[in-house]
KOLSELO-412802 format. One line per field, with one value per residue (C-alpha): residue number from 1; residue in one letter; y, z, x. Coordinates in steps of 0.02 Angstrom, whole numbers, always signed. Example, Ala and Ser with C-alpha at 12.3 -4.5 7.8 and 13.67 -1.06 7.14 Angstrom:
resi [1_2];
resn [a_s];
y [-225_-53];
z [+390_+357];
x [+615_+684];
This chain:
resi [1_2_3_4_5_6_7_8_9_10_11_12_13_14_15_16_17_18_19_20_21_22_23_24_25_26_27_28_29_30_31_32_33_34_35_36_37_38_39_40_41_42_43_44_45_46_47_48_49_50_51_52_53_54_55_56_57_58_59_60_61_62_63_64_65_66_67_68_69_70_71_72_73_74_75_76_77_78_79_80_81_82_83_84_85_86_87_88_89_90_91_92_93_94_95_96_97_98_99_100_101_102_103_104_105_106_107_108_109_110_111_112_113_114_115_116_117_118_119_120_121_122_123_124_125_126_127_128_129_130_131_132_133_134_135_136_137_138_139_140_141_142_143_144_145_146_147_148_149_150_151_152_153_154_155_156_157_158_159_160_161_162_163_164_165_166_167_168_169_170_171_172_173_174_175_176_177_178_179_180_181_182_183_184_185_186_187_188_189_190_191_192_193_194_195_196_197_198_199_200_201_202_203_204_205_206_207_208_209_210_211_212_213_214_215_216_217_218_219_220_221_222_223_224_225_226_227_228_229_230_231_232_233_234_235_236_237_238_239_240_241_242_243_244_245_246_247_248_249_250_251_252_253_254_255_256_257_258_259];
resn [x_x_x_x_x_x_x_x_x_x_x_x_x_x_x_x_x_x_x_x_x_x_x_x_x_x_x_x_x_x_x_x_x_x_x_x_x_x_x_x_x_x_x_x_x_x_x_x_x_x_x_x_x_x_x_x_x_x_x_x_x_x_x_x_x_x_x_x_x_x_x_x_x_x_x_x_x_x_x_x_x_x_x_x_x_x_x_x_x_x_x_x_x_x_x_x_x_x_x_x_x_x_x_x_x_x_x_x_x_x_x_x_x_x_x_x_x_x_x_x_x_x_x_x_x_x_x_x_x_x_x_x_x_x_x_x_x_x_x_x_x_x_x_x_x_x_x_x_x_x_x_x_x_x_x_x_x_x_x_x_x_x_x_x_x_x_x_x_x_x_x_x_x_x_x_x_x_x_x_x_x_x_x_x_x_x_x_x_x_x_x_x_x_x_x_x_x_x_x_x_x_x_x_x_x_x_x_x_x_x_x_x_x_x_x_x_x_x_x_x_x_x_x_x_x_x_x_x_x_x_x_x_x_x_x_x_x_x_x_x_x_x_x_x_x_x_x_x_x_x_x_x_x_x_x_x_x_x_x];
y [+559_+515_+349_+231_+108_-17_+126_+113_+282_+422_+623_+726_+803_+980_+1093_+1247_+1370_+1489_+1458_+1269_+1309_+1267_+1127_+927_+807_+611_+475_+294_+166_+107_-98_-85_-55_-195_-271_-216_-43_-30_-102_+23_+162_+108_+90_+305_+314_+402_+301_+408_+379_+182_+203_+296_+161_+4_+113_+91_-32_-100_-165_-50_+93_+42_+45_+195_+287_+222_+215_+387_+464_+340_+418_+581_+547_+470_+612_+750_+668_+655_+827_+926_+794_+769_+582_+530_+503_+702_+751_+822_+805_+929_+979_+1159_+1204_+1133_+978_+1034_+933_+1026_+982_+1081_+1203_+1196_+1273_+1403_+1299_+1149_+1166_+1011_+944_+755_+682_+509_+429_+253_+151_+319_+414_+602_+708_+891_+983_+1189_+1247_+1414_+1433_+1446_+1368_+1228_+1123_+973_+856_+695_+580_+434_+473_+332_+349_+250_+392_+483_+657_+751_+725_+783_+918_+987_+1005_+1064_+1181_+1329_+1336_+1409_+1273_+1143_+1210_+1154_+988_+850_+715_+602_+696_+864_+865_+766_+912_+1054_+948_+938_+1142_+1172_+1048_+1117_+1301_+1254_+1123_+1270_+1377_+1255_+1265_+1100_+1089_+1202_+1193_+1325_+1253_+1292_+1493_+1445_+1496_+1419_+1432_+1556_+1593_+1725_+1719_+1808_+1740_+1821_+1771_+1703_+1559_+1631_+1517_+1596_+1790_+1764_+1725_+1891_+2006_+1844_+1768_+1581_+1503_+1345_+1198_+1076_+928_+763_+600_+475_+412_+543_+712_+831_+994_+1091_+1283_+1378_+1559_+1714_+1767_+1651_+1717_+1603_+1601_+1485_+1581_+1590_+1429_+1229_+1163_+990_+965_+902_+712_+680_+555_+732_+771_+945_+1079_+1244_+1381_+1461_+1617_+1646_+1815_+1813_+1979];
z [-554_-417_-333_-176_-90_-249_-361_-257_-172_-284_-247_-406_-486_-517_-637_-609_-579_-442_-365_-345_-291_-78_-150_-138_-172_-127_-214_-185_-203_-19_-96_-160_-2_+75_+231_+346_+292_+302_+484_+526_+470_+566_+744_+701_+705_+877_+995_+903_+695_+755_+835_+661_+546_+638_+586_+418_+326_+196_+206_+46_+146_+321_+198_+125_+279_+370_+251_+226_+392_+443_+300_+353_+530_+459_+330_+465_+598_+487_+410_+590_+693_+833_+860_+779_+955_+1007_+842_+851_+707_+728_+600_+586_+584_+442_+432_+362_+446_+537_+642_+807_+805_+669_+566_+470_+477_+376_+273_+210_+117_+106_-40_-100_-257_-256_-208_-241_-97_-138_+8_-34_+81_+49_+142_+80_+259_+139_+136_+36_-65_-156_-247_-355_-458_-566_-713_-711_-866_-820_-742_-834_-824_-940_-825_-675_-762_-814_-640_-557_-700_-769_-954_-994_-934_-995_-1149_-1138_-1068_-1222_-1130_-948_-942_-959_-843_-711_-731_-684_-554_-465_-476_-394_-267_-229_-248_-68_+7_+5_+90_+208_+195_+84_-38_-51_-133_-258_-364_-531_-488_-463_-656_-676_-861_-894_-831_-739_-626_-523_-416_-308_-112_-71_+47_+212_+243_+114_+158_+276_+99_-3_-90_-79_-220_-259_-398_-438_-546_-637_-697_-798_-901_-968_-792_-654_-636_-499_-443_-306_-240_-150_-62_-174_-352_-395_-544_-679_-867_-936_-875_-1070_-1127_-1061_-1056_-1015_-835_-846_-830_-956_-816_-731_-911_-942_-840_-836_-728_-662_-563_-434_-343_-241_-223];
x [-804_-710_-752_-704_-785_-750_-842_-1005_-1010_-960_-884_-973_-823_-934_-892_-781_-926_-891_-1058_-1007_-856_-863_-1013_-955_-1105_-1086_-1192_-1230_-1338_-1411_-1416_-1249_-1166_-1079_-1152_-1012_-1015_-1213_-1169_-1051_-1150_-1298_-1212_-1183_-1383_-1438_-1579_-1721_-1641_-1655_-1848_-1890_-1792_-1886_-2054_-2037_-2154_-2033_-1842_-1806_-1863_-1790_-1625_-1624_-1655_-1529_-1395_-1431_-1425_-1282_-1173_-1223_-1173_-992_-926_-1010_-891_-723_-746_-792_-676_-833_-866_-1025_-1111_-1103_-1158_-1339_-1451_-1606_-1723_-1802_-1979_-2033_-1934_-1745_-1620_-1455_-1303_-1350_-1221_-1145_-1325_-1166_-997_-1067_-1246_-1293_-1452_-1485_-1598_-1635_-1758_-1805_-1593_-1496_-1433_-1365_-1295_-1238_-1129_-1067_-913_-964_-1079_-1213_-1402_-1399_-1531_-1520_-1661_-1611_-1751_-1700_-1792_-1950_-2034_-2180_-2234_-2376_-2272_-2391_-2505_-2419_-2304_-2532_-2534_-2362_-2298_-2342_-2403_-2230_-2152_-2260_-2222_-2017_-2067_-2059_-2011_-1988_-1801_-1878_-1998_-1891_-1765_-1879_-1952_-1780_-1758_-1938_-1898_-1727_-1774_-1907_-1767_-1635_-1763_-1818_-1993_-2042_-2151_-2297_-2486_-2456_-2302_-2353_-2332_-2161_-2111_-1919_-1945_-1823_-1634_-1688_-1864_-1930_-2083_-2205_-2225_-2383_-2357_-2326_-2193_-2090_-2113_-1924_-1859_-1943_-1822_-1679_-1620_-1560_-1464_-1492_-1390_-1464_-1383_-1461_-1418_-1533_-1522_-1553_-1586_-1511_-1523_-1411_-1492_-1387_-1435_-1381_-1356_-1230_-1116_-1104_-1016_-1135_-1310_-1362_-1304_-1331_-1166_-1089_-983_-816_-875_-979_-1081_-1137_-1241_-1294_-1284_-1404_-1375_-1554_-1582_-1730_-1781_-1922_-2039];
């Protein structure tokens, strides 16, 4: 990995798939940051981020929220040259955050579990999703994974990492479309390299005959996954193989078409 900011936020050094290609994903922790830089960041925050940061119950919270969208606001403004105060941050119908317009020039996708802080952008001009969970195994995951999953997948899931992993690729597969999660996620078989999954929330029938390809990356830390619109070639669709930094962990290549 690259890293500045004395190693605290960190540029994902992706592998060389093709799909990843216009992709660069930051990661930090919000309570690492120094104090000036969390100050910076925050005078970026429009009127309205502020009124929705002071809302927030917690200072861990309060934190992560405003680190996040202050970071947002900073690498937005250096990589489309707009000061931070004229850039726009709207969110679609059902919640998906965009620069207002620049929906095509720069696709981003923000997500964040418990400190960490990941923020995806794709100079491809395509959709973009992104979903990152430190791996808490005090969490009863049979349980939930009896619930969420399908028996096929259920039956690959041996352990917190494995069911954190598919977790990330269902939430990823509905961040890239927009729509957020939905009641019916274990119909969402990602079992297999190639899925295809049948429309029944109305929400997703824009997205029917569209395919997604999704990369999914984990350690014995974190697990991430990236979605980006299309049918993404990839060498290593077959196979799980490791990114060039061994901190990235394991990377598998998944398919979706919905019908």
């Amino acid at each position: 990995m690259k890293e500045s900011k004395q190693d605290i936020i960190q540029i994902l050094e992706l592998p060389k798939e093709i799909g990843l290609a216009g992709v660069r994903v930051v990661l930090f922790d919000a309570t690492k940051l120094p104090n000036h830089l969390v100050f910076e960041i925050g005078k970026t925050l429009s009127p309205n981020e502020l009124r929705k940061s002071a809302k927030f119950r917690f200072q861990k919270d309060r934190l992560v929220y405003l680190t996040g969208r202050g970071m947002l606001r900073k690498l937005s403004s250096e990589m489309l040259r707009i000061p931070t105060d004229q850039l726009v941050i709207n969110e679609g119908q059902y919640g998906k955050p965009f620069i207002e317009g620049f929906e095509r020039k720069l696709p981003f996708n923000v997500s964040n579990s418990g400190n960490m802080i990941s923020i995806a952008f794709d100079f491809s001009s395509r959709d973009v999703g992104l979903d990152i969970e430190v791996i808490d195994k005090n969490v009863n995951y049979w349980e939930w994974a009896g619930h969420y999953f399908c028996k096929r997948e259920c039956d690959m899931i041996y352990s917190h990492r494995d069911f954190f992993r598919f977790w990330t690729m269902k939430e990823a597969l509905l961040k890239v479309t927009g729509v957020g999660l939905v009641d019916d996620l274990n119909t969402f078989d990602l079992s297999g390299k190639m899925n295809r999954i049948a429309v029944q929330d109305e929400r997703l029938l824009p997205f029917k005959d569209k395919a997604f390809t999704l990369y999914t990356f984990d350690n014995e830390q974190v697990a991430f996954t990236i979605g980006v619109a299309g049918a993404q070639h990839s060498e290593h669709i077959n196979t799980a193989t490791r990114g060039k930094d061994a901190n990235i962990g394991n990377l598998t290549v998944r398919h979706v078409y919905f019908y």
